[in-house]
MMTF fields as JSON, N, C-alpha, C and O atoms, coordinates in Angstrom:
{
  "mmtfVersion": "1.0.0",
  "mmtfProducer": "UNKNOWN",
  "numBonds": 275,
  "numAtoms": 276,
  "numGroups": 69,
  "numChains": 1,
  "numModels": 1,
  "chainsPerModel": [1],
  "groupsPerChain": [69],
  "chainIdList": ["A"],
  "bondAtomList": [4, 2, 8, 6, 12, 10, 16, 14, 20, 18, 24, 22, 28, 26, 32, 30, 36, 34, 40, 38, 44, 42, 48, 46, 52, 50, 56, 54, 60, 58, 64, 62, 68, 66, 72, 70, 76, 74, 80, 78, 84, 82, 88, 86, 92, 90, 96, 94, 100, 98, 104, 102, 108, 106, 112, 110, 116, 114, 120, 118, 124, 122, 128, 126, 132, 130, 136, 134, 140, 138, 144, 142, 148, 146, 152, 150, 156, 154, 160, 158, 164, 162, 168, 166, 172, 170, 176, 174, 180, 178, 184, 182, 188, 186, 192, 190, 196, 194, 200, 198, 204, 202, 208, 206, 212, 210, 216, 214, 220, 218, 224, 222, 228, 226, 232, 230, 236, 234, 240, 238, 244, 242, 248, 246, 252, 250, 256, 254, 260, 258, 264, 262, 268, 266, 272, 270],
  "bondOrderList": [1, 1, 1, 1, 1, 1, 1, 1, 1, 1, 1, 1, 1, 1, 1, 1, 1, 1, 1, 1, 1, 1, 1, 1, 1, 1, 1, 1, 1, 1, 1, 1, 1, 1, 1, 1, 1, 1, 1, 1, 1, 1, 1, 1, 1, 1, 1, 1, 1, 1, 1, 1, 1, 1, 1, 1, 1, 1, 1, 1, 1, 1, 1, 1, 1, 1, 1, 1],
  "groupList": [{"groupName": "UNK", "atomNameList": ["N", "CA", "C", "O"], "elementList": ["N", "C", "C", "O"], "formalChargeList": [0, 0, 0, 0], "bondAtomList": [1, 0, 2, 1, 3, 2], "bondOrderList": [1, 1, 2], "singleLetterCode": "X", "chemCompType": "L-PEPTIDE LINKING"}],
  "groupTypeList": [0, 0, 0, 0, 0, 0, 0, 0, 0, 0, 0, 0, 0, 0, 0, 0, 0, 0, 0, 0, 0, 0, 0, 0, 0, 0, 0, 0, 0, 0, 0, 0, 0, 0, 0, 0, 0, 0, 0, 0, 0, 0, 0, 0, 0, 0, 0, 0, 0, 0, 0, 0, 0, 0, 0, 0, 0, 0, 0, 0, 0, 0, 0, 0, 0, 0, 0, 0, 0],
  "groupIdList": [1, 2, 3, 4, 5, 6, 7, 8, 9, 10, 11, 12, 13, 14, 15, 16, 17, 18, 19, 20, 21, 22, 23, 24, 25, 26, 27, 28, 29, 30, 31, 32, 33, 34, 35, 36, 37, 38, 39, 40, 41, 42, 43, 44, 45, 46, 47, 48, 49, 50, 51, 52, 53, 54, 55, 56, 57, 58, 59, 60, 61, 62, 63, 64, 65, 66, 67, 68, 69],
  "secStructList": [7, 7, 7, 5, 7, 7, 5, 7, 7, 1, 6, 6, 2, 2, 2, 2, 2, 2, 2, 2, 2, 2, 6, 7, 7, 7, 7, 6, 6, 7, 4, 4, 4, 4, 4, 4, 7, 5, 7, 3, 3, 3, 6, 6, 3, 3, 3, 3, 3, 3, 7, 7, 3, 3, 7, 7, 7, 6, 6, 7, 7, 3, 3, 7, 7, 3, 3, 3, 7],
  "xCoordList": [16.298, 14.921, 14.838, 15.033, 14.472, 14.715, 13.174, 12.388, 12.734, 11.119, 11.081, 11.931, 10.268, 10.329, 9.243, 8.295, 9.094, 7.305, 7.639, 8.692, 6.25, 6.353, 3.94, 3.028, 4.436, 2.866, 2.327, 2.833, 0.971, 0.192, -0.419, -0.982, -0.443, -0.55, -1.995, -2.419, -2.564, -3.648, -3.938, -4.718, -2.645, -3.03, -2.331, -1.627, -2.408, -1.747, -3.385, -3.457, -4.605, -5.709, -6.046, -6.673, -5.626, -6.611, -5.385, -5.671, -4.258, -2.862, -3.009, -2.78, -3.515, -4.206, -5.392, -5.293, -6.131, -6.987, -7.545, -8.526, -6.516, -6.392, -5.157, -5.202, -4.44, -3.975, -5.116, -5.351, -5.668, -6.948, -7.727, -8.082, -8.381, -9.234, -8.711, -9.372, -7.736, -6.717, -6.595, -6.439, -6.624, -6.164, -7.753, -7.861, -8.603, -10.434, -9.939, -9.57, -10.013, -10.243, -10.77, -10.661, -11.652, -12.387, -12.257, -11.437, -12.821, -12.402, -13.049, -12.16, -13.729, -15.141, -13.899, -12.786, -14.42, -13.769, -12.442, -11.948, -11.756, -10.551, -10.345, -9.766, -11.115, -10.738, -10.85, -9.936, -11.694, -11.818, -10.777, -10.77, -9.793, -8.796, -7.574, -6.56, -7.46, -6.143, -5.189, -3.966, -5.83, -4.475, -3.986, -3.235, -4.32, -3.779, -2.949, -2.676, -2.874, -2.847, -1.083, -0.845, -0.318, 1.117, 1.213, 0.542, 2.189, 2.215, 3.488, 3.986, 4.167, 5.193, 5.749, 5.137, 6.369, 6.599, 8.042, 8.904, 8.018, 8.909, 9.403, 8.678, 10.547, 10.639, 9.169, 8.405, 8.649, 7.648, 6.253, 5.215, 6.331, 5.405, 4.334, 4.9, 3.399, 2.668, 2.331, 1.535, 3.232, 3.238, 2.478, 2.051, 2.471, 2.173, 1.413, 1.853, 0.258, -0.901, -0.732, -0.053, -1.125, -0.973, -2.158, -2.228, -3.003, -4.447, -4.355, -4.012, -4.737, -5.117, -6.293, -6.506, -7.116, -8.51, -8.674, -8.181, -9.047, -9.478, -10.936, -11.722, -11.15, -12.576, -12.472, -11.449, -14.094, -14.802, -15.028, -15.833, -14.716, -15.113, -14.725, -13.506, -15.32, -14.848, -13.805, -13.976, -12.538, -11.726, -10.505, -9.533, -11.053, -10.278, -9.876, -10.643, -8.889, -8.886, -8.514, -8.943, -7.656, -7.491, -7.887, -8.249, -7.727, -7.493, -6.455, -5.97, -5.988, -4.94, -5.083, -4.605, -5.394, -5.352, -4.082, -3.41, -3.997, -2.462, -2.271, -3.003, -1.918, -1.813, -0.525, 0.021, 1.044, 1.826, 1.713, 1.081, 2.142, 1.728, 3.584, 3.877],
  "yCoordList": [-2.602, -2.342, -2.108, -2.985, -0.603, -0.151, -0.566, -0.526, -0.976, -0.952, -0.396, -0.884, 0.423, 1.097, 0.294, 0.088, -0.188, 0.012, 1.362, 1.984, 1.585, 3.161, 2.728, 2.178, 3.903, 3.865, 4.564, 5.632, 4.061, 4.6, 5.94, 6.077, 7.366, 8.762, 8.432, 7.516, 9.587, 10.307, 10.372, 10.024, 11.08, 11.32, 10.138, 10.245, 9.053, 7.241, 7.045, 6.249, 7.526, 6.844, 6.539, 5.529, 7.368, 7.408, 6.27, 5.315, 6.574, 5.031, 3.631, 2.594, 3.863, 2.714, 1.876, 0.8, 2.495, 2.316, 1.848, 1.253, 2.379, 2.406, 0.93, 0.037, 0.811, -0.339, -1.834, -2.787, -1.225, -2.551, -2.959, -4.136, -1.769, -1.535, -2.412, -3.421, -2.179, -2.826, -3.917, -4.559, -4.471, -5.845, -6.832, -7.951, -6.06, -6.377, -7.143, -8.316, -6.165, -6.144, -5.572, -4.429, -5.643, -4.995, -4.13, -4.347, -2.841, -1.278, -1.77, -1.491, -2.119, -2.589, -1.614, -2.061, -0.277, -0.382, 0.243, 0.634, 0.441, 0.505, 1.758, 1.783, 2.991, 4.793, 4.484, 4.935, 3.848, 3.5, 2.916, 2.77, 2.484, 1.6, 2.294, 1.597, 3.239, 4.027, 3.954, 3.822, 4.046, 4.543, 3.075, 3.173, 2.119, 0.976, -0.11, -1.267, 1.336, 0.147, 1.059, 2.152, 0.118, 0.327, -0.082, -1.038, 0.61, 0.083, 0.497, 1.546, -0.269, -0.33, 0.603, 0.457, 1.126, 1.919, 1.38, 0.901, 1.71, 1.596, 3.266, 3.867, 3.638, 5.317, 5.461, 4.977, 6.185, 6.734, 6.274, 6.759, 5.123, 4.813, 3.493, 2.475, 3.687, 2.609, 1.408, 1.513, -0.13, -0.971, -2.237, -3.178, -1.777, -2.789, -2.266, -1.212, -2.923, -2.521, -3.565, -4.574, -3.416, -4.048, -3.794, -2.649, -3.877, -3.505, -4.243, -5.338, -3.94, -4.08, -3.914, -2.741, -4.578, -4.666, -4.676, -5.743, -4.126, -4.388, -4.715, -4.182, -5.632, -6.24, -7.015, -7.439, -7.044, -7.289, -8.898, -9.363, -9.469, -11.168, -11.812, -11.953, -12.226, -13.439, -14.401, -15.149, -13.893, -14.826, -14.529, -15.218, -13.061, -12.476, -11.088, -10.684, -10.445, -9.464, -8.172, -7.019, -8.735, -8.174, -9.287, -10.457, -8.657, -9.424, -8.884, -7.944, -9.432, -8.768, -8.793, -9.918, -8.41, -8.136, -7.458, -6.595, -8.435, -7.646, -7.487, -8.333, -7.104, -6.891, -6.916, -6.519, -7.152, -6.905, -7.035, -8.045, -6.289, -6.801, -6.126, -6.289],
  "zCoordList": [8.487, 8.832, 10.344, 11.185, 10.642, 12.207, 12.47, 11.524, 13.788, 13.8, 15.549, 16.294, 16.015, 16.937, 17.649, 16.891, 18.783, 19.289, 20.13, 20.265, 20.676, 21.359, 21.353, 20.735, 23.083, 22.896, 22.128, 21.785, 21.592, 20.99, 21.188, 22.275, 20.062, 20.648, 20.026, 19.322, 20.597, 19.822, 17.722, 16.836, 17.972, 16.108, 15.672, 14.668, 16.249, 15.76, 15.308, 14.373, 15.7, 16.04, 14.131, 13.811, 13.224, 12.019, 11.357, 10.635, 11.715, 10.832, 11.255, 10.633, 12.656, 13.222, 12.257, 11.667, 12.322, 11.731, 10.272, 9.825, 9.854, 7.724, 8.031, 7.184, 8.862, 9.06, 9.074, 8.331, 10.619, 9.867, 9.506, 9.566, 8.855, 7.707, 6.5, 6.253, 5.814, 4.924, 4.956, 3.917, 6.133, 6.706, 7.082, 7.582, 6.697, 7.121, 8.2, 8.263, 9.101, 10.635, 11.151, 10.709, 12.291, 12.877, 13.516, 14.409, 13.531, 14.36, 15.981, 16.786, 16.399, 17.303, 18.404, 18.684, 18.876, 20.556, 20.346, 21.404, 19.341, 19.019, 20.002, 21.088, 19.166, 19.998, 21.307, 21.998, 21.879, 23.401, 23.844, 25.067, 23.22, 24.281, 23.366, 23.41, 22.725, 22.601, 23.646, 23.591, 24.447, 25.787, 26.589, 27.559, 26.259, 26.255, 24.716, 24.396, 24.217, 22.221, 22.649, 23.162, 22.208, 21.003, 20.001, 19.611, 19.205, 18.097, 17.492, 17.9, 16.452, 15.901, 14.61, 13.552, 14.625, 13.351, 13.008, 13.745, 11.08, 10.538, 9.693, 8.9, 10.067, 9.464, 9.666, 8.831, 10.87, 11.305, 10.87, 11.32, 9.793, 9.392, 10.627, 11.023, 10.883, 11.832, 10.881, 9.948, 11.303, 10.643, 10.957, 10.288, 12.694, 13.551, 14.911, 15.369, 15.645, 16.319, 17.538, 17.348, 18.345, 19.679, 20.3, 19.852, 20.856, 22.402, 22.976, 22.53, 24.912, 25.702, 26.136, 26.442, 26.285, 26.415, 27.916, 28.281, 28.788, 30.024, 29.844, 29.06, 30.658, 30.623, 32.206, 32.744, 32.814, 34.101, 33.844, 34.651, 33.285, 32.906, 33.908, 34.0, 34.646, 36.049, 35.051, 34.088, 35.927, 35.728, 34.483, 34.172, 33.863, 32.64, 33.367, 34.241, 33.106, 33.637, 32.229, 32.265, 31.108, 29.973, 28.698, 28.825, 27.689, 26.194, 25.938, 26.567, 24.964, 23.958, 22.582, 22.441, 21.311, 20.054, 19.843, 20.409, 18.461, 17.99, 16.308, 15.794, 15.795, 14.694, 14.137, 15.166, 12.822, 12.175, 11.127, 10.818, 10.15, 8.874, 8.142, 6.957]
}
């Protein structure tokens, strides 16, 4: 079992998604922070989700959400 991470592209946005949809998880923000999300594939398949949240919170500077399934 090969598993790649690699950043997250553009057309990752809809496998992303049906990932945690599936998983009843919340989309909230997701397309907005593409360019901070990786995610893991198995034979090209997206198995696994990662985000970086930048956020202004005194005293926070990111989140992190993650996802494997």
């Amino acid at each position: 079992m090969n598993i790649a991470i690699e950043k997250a592209r553009a057309d990752d946005a809809d496998a992303v998604c049906q990932l945690l949809e599936s998983n009843q998880i919340p989309l909230d923000g997701l397309r907005e922070h593409l360019d901070t999300t990786i995610v893991a594939r198995r034979n090209r398949e997206v198995v696994g989700v990662a985000a970086l949240e930048l956020t202004c919170r005194p005293g926070v500077r990111a989140l992190i959400e993650s996802e494997f399934f």
